[in-house]
C-alpha positions as CSV (number, residue, x, y, z in Angstrom):
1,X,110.4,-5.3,-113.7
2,X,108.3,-8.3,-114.7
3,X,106.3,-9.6,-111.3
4,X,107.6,-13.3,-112.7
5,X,110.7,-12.3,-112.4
6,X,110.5,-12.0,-108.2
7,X,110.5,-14.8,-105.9
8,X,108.7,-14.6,-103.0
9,X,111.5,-13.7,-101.1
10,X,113.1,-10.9,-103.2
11,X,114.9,-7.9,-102.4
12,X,115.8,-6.6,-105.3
13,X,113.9,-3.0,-105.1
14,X,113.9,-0.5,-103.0
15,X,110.4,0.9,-102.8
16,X,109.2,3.9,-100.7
17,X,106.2,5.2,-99.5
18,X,104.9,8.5,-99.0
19,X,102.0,10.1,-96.4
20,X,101.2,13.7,-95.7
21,X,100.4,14.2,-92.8
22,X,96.8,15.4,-91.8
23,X,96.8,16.6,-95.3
24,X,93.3,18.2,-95.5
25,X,94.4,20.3,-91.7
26,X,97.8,20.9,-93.7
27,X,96.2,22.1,-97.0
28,X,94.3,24.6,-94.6
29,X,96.7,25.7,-92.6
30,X,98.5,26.8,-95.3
31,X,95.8,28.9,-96.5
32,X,95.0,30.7,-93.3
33,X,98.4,30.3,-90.9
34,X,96.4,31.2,-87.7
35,X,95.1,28.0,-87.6
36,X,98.6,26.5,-86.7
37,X,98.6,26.7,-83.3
38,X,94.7,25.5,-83.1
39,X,93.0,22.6,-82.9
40,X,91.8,22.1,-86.3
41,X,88.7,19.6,-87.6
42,X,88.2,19.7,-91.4
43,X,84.2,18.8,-91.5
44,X,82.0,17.2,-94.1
45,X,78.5,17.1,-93.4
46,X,78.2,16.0,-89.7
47,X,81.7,14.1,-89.6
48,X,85.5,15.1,-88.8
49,X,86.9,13.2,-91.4
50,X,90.5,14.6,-90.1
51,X,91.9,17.1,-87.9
52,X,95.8,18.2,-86.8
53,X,97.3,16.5,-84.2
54,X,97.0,19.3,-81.4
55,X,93.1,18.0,-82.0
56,X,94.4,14.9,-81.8
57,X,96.1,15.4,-78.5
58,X,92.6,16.3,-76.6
59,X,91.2,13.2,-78.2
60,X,89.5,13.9,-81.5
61,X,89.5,11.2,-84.3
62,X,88.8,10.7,-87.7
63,X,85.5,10.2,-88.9
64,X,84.1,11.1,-85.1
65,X,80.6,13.3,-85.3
66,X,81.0,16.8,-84.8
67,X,79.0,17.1,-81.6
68,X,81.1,14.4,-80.1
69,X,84.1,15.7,-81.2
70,X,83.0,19.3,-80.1
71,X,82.5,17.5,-76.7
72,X,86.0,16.4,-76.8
73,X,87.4,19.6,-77.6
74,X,85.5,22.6,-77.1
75,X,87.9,25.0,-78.3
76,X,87.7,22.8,-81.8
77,X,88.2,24.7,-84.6
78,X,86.0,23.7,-87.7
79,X,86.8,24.4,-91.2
80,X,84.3,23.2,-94.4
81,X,86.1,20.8,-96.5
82,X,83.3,19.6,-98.8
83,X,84.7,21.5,-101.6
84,X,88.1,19.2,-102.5
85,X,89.3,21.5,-105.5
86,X,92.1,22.8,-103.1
87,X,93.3,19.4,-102.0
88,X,93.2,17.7,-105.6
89,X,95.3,20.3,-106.8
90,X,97.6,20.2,-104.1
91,X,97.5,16.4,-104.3
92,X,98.4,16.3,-107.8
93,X,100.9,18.7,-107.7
94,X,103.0,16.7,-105.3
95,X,102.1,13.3,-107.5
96,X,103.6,15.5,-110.2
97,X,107.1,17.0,-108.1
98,X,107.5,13.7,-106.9
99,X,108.0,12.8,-110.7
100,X,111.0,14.2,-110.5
101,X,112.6,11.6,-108.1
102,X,111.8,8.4,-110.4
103,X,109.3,8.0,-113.5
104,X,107.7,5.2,-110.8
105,X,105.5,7.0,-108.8
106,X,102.0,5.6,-108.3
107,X,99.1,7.6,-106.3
108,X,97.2,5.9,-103.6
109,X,94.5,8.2,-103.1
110,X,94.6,12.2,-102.7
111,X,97.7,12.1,-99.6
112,X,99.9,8.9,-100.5
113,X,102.3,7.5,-103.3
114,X,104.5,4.8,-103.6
115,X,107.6,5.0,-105.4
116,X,110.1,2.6,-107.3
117,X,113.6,4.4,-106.5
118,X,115.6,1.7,-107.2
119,X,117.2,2.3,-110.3
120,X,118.2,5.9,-108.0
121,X,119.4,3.4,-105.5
122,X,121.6,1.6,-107.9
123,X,122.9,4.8,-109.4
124,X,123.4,6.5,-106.3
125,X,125.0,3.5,-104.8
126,X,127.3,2.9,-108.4
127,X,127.4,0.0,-110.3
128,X,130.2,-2.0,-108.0
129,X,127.5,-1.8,-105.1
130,X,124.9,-3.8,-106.8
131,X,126.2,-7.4,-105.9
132,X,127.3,-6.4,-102.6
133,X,130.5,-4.7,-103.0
134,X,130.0,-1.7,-100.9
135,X,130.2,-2.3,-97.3
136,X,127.0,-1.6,-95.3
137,X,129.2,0.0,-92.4
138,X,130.2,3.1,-94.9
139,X,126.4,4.2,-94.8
140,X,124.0,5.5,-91.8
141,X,120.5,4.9,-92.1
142,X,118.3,8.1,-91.7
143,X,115.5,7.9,-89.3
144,X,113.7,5.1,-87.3
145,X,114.8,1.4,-87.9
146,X,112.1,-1.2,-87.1
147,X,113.1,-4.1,-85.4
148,X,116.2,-5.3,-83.3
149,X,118.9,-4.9,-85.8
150,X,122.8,-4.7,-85.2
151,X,124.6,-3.8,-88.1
152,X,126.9,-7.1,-88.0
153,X,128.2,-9.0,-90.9
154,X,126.3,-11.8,-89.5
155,X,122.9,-10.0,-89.7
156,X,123.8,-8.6,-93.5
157,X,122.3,-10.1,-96.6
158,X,124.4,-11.5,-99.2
159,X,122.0,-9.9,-101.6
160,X,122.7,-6.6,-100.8
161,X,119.2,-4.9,-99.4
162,X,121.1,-3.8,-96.6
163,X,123.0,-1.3,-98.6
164,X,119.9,-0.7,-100.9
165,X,117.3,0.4,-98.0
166,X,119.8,2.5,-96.2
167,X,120.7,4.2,-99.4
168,X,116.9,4.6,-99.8
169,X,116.4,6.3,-96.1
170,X,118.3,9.0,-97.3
171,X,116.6,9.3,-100.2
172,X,113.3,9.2,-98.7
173,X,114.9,12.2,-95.9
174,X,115.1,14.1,-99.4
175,X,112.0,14.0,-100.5
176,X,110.6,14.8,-97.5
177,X,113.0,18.1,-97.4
178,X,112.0,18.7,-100.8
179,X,107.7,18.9,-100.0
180,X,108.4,20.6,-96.8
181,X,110.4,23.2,-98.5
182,X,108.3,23.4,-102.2
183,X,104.4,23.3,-100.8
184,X,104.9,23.6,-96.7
185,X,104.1,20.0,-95.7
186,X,105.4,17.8,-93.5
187,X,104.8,13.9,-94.5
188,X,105.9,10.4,-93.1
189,X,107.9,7.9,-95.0
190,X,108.3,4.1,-95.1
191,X,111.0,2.4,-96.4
192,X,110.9,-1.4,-97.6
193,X,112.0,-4.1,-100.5
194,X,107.5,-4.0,-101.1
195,X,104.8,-1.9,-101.1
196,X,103.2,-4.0,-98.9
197,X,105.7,-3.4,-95.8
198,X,106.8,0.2,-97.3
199,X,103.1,1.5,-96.0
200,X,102.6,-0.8,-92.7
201,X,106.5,0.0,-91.6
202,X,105.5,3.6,-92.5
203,X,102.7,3.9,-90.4
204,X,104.7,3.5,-86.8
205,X,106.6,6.8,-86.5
206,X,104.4,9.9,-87.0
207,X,104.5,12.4,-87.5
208,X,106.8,14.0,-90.0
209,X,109.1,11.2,-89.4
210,X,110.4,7.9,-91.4
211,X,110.8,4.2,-90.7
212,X,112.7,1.5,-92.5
213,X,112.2,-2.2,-92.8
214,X,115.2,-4.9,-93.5
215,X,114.1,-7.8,-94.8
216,X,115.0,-10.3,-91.7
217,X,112.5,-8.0,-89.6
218,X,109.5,-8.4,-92.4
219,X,107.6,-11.6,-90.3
220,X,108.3,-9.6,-87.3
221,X,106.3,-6.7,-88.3
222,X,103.9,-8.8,-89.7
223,X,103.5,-10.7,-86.7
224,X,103.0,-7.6,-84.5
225,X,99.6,-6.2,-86.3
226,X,96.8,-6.7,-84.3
227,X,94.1,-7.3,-87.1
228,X,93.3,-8.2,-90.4
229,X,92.2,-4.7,-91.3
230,X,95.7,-3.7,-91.0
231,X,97.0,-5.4,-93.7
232,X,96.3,-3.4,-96.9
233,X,94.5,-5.4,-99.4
234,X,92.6,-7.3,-96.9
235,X,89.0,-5.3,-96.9
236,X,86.3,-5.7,-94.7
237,X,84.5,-8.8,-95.9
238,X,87.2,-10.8,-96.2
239,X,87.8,-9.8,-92.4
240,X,84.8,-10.5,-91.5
241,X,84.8,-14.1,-93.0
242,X,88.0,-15.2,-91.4
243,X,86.5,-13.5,-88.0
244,X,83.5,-15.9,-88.4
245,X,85.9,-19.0,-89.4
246,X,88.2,-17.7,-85.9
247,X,90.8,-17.4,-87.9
248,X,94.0,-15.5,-86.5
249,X,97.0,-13.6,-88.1
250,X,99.2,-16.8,-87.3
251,X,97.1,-19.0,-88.6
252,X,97.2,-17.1,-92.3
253,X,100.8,-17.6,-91.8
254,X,101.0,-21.2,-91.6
255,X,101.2,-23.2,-94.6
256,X,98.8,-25.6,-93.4
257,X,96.5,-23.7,-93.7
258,X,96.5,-22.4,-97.2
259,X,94.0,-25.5,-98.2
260,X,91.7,-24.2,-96.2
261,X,92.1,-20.3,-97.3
262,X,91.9,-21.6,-100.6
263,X,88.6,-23.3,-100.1
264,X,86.8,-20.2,-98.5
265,X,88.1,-17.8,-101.3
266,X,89.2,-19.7,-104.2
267,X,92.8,-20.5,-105.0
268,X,93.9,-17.3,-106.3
269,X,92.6,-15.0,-103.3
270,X,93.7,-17.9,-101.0
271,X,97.5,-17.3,-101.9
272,X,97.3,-13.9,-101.8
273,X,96.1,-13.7,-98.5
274,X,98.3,-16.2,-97.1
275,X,101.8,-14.6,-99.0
276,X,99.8,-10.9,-97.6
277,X,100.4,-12.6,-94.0
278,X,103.7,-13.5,-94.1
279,X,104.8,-9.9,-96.1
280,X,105.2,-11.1,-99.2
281,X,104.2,-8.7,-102.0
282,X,105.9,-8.4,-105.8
283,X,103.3,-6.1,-106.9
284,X,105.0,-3.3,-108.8
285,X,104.7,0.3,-108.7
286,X,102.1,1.4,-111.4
287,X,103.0,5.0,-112.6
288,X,99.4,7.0,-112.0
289,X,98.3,9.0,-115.3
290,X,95.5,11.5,-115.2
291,X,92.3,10.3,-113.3
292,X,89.7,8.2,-116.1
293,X,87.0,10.0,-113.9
294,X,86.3,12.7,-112.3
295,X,83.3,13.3,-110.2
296,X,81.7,14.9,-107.2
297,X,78.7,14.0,-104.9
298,X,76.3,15.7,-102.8
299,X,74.7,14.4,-100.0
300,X,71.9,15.5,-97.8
301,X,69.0,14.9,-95.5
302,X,66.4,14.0,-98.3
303,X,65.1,16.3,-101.5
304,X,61.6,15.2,-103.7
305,X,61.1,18.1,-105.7
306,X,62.4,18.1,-109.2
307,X,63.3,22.1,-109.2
308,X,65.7,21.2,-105.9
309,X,67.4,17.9,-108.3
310,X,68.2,20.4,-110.9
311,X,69.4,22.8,-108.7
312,X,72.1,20.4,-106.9
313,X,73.2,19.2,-110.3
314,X,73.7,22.5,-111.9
315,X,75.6,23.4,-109.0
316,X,77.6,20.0,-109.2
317,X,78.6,20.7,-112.8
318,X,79.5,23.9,-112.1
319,X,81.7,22.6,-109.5
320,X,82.7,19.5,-112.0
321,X,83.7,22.1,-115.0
322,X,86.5,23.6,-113.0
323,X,88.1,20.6,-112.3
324,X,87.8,19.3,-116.0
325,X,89.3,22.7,-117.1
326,X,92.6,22.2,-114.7
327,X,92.6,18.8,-116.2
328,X,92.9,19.8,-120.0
329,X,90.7,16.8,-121.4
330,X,87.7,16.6,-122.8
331,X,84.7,13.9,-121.6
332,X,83.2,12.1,-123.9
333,X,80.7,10.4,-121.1
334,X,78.3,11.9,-118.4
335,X,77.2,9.5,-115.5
336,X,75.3,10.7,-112.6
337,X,74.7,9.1,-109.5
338,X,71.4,9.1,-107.0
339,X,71.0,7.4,-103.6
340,X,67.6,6.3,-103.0
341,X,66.3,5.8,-99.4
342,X,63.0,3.6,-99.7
343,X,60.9,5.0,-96.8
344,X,59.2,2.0,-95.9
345,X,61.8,-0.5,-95.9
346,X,64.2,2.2,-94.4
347,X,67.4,1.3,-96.4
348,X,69.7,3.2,-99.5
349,X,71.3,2.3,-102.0
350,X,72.5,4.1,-105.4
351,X,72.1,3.6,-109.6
352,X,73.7,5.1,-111.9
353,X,72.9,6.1,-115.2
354,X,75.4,7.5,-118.0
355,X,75.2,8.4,-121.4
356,X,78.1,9.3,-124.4
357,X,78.1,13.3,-125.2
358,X,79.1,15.4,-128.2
359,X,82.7,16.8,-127.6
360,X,81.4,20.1,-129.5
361,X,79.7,20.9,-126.0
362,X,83.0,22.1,-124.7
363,X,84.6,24.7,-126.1
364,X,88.3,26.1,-125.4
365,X,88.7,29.7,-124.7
366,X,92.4,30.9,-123.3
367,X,93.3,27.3,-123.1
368,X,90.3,25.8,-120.7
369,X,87.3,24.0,-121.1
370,X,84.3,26.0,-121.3
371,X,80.8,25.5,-121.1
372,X,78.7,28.3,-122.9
373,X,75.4,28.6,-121.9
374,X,73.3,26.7,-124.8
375,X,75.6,23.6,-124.0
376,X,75.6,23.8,-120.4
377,X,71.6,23.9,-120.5
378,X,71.9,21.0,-122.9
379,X,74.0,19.1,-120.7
380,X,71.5,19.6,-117.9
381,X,68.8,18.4,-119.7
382,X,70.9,15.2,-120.3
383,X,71.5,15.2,-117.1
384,X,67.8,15.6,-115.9
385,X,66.5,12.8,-118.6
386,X,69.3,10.5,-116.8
387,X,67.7,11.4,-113.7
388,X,63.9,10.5,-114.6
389,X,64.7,7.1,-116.3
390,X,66.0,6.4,-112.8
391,X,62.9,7.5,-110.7
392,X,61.0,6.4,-112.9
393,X,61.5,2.7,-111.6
394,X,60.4,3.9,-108.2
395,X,57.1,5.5,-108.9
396,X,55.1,2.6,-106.9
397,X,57.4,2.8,-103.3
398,X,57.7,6.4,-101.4
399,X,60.8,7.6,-101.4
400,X,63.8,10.0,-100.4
401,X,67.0,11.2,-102.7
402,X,69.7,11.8,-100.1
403,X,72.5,12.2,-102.8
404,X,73.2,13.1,-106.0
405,X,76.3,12.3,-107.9
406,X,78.2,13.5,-111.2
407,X,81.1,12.3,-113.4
408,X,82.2,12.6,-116.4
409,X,84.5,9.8,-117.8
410,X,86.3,8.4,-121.2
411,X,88.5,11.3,-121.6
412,X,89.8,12.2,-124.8
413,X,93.7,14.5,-125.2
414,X,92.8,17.7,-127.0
415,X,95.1,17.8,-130.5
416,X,98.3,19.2,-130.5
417,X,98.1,22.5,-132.1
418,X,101.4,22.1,-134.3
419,X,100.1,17.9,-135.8
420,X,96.0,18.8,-136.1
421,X,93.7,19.2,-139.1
422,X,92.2,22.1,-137.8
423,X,95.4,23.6,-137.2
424,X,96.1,23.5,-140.7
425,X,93.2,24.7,-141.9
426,X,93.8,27.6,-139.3
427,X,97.1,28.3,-141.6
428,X,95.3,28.0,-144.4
429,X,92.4,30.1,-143.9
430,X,91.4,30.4,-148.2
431,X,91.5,27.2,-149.6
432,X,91.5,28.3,-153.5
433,X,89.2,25.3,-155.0
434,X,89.8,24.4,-159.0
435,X,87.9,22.0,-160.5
436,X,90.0,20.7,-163.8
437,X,87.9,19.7,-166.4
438,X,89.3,17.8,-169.4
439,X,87.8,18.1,-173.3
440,X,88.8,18.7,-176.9
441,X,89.3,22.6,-177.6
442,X,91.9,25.1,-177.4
443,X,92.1,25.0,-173.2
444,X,95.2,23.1,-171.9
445,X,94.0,19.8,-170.6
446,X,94.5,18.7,-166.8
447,X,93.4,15.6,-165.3
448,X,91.5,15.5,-162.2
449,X,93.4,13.3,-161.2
450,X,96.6,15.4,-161.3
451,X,95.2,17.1,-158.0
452,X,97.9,16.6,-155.3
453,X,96.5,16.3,-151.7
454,X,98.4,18.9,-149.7
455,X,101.0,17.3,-147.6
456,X,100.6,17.3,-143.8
457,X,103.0,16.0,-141.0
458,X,101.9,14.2,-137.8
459,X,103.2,13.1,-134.6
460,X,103.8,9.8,-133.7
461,X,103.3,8.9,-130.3
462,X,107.2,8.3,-129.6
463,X,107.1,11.7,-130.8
464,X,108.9,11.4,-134.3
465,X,107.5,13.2,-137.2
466,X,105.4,10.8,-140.0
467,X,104.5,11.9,-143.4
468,X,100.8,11.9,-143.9
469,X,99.7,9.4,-146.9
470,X,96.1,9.6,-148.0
471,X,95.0,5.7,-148.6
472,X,94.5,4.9,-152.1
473,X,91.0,5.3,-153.1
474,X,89.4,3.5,-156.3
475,X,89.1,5.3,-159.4
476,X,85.8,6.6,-160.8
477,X,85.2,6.9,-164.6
478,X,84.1,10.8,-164.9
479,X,83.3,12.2,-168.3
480,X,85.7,15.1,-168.8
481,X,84.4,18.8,-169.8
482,X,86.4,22.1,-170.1
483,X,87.7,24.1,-166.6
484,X,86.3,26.9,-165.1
485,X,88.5,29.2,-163.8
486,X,87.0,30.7,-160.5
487,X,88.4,34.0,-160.4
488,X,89.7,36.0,-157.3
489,X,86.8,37.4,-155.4
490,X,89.2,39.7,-154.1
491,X,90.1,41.6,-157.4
492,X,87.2,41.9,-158.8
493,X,84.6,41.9,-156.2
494,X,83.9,43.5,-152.7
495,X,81.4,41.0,-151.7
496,X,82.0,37.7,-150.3
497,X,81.3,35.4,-152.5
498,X,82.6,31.8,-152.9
499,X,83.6,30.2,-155.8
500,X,81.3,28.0,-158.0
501,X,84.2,26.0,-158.7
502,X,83.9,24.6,-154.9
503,X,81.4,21.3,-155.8
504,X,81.1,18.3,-154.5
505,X,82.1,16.1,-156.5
506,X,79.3,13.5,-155.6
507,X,76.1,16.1,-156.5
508,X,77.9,16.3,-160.6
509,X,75.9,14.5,-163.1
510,X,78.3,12.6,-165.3
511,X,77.9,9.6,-168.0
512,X,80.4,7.5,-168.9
513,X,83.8,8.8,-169.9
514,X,83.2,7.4,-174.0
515,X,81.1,10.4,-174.5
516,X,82.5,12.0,-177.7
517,X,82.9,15.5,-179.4
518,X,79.5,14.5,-181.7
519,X,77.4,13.5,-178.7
520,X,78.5,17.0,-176.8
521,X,77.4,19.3,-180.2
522,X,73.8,17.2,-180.6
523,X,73.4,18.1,-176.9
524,X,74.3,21.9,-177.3
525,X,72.3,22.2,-180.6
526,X,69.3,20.6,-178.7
527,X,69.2,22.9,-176.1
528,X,69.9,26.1,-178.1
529,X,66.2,27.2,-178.4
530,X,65.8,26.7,-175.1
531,X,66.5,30.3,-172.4
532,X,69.9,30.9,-172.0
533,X,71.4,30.1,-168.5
534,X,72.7,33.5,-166.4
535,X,76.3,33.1,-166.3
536,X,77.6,33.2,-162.6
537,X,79.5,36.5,-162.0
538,X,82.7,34.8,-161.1
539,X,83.2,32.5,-164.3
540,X,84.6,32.8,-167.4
541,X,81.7,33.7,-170.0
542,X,83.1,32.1,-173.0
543,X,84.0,28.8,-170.8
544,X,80.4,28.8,-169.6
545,X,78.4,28.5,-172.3
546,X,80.5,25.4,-174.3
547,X,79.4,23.5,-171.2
548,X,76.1,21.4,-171.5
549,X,73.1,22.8,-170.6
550,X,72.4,20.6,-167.3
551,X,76.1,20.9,-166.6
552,X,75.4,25.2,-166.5
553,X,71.9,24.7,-164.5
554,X,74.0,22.6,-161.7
555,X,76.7,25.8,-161.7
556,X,73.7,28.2,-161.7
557,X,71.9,26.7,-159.0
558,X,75.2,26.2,-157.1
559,X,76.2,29.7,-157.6
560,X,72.5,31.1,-156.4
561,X,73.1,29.1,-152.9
562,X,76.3,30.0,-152.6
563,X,75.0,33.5,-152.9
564,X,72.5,32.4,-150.3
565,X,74.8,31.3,-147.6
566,X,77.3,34.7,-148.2
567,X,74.2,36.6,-147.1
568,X,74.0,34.5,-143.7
569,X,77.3,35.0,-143.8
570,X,77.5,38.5,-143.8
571,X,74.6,38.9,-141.5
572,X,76.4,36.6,-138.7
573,X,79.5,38.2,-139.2
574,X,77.4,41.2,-138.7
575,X,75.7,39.9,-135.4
576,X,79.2,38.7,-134.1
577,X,80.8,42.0,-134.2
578,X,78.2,43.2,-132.4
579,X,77.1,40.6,-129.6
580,X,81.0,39.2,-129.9
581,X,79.7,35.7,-130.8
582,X,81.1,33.5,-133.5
583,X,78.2,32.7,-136.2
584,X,77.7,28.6,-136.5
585,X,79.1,27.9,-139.9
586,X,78.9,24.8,-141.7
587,X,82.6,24.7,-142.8
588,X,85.3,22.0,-142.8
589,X,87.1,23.5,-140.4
590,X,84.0,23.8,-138.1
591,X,83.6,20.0,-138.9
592,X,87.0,18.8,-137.6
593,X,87.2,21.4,-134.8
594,X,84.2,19.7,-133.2
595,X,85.5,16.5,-133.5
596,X,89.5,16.9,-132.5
């Protein structure tokens, strides 16, 4: 649905909002069941930054220091929760069950999402009830209803929200069902025609309970917040401006006033803020992909030695790896963070620093992203050159490091096995190589340009199947000479050698292609005093020597490095069946492995 499309006082959707409740306390709960009846702080650093609601009950907030909150609570039960790997995965697990309710489901950080149910509405409801053909006395709304609202004819909406909300209470009692029953958590829900009342309305009844909001009852609730913070998309500095302009919540309301708003943050924010006060939000429900970064930080009392910097971030990538592995994609950027607390002045603040890596650092072993240990040591040292240019700036003023920060970012999918270059290569392990030669004797000519390129299918990304069609490329004059026929190493040979045959075409000497049979005999005949060239053991003899002398120098010397890298070959083959490593060839398929 097009945001244009919705006046300001639409009803059209039916959008509901999701909150687990104490969702770190839950997530730990979970883990260790003892801690139900307890009162439970999850702490980070020296903060509660949540804690169940039998804390709750003897006073203990969010974000209240531990000693205080120890002081509140004695018997407070403290559990670490720096490490968030549990909770993202929990978090996006839901995100991803949720999925199953409506395609519209949109994160809104680790514990909430909003979802677009209406077309589930609209289906659940039947096609007659869209234009208000049901009648609103045949269904019940589940849960708490804000407002004064008697379900009269008089007080119904000719547009038909009436049926839509209550239809979406019900819905919203599901889902709540459903995460209780699938992952053990309890959650509060808010049901509303925005996403701007679905979360305020959502907020009154907790916990493990639901609210819904008709539309006649949206200035109400609006009316009854008691600051500006309280309204979601009003941050702190635009509540501390109208503060310092003594500005109320029914003054943003009035329409009077809107010059004025408009004046102290432009015309844009101005109308947002004033369509904010009065509930007015056509917004839509953004589906939520995978994350474009993933990061963690580290923050402490204050570290100056370089050996302790590297030590954090080599734990922090350690840390970071895991996460990257559960997501499936690989990073193509590295950013690190550092907070900087200037001694003298006695104030922080943090820079940044990021740089674009080589996806052939991460390698993929039973399906995750790995780290082996010459990459991850490379990636530290990118890490730690990051790190200097940044202190380097600050080698006149004394100062602390009291946090450390790492990311990676611009994530690319890892190929499909079944649509991927390298996949083919896989299936084709032996590539046999023939270059066709074309000149006057007894050999059956074939054009090099008769070569078909082997045929591959991709996917499209609507997931239908596309031939693949090499572009055309412009045609270079080559002088034609006779084939030779690489013969099969296998048959006649134990040792693995490649085939001449396999050259590039770009290191072949060639004239023009007017060359004729008189111009190839004074060449022969020219060069027949001179040594004879060694014919390569896997070519035709009698081929061989009707080819010009520099042409059989170039095979030769081909041939002799060929022979060259067989021996590495053989020796690294060698030193992976015994260490269990795979030897660094320079093949194709090495090439476009690296680079899926």
């Amino acid at each position: 649905m097009n945001p244009s499309t919705l006046n300001a006082n639409s009803h059209d959707r039916t959008i509901i909002h999701v909150d687990m409740d104490c969702f770190y306390a839950q997530v730990e709960m979970n883990k260790n069941p003892s801690l139900f009846d307890k009162p439970l702080g999850i702490q980070q650093k020296n903060i509660v930054v949540t804690c169940n609601y039998i804390a709750r009950e003897y006073g203990v907030k969010k974000c209240m220091l531990i000693t205080d909150a120890q002081k509140t609570c004695p018997n407070l039960v403290l559990v670490n929760g720096e490490d968030l790997h549990d909770y993202r995965q929990i978090s996006y697990k839901v995100t991803t069950f949720l999925q199953q309710f409506t395609p519209l489901v949109e994160r809104l950080g680790m514990d909430e999402n909003y979802l677009d149910v209406t077309n589930l509405v609209k289906t659940r409801l039947g096609s007659d009830c869209v234009n208000k053909v049901c009648s609103f006395n045949a269904l019940k709304p589940v849960g708490h209803i804000f407002g004064d609202l008697k379900f009269d004819e008089d007080d119904d909406c000719d547009c038909g929200c009436f049926e839509r909300l209550t239809m979406g209470t019900i819905i919203a009692k599901e889902i709540r069902d459903a995460l209780k029953a699938n992952f053990q958590l309890t959650s509060c829900a808010g049901i509303a025609h925005n996403k701007l009342l679905a979360k305020i309305v959502g907020g009154i009844h907790k916990p493990n309970q639901q609210t819904v909001l008709y539309p006649n009852n949206a200035l109400e609730l609006m009316s009854s917040l008691s600051s500006f913070a309280m309204i979601p998309g009003i941050g702190k500095v635009m509540e501390e401006i109208l503060t310092k302009e003594c500005l109320k919540l029914d003054d943003l309301q009035c329409i009077e006033n809107l010059g004025r708003l408009k004046t102290l943050f432009g015309a844009e924010k101005g109308r947002l803020i004033h369509n904010l006060s009065l509930g007015i939000d056509n917004s839509l429900v953004k589906p939520s992909g995978k994350p474009q970064s993933i990061g963690l930080e580290d923050s402490f009392k204050k570290i100056t030695a370089v050996g302790e910097v590297k030590e954090k971030f080599l734990y922090l990538l350690t840390r970071l790896m895991i996460l990257v592995s559960e997501d499936g994609r690989i990073p193509r950027t590295i950013k690190i963070t550092i907070r900087l607390f200037d001694v003298l002045k006695k104030t922080s603040h943090k820079e940044t620093k990021q740089t674009n890596l080589n996806t052939s650092l991460f390698t993929i072993e039973n399906t995750k992203i790995r780290l082996n240990p010459q990459s991850n040591e490379k990636i530290i040292s990118i890490i730690m050159n990051l790190a200097n240019k940044i202190i380097s700036n600050h080698t006149n003023k004394p100062y602390n490091i009291t946090l450390l920060g790492l990311s990676f970012t611009k994530f690319i999918e890892r190929a499909k096995k079944s649509s991927s270059i390298s996949s083919f290569l896989r299936k084709n392990v032996e590539v046999q190589s023939i270059t066709n030669i074309e000149h006057k004797t007894d050999l059956t000519p074939m054009e090099c340009s008769s070569i078909s390129m082997p045929e591959v299918t991709t996917m499209t990304t609507d997931g239908s199947e596309s031939d693949y069609e090499p572009s055309p490329k412009k045609k270079i004059k080559r002088r034609s000479f006779p084939a030779i026929i690489s013969k099969k190493r296998s048959s006649c040979f134990d040792q693995d050698l490649p085939s001449p045959s396999k050259l590039k075409v770009a290191d072949l000497h060639l004239s023009n292609n007017d060359g004729s049979a008189d111009d190839f005999e004074n060449a022969t005949s020219s060069s027949s005093s001179l040594k004879p060239i060694q014919c390569p053991l896997n070519a035709t003899e009698e081929v061989f020597r009707v080819l010009p002398r520099d042409i059989q120098e170039e095979l030769w010397a081909e041939y002799t490095a060929s022979s060259a890298v067989a021996s590495v070959r053989s020796s690294s083959c060698k030193e992976e069946r015994e260490n269990g490593t795979k030897p660094k060839i320079n093949t194709l398929l090495n090439y476009f492995v690296k680079n899926c």
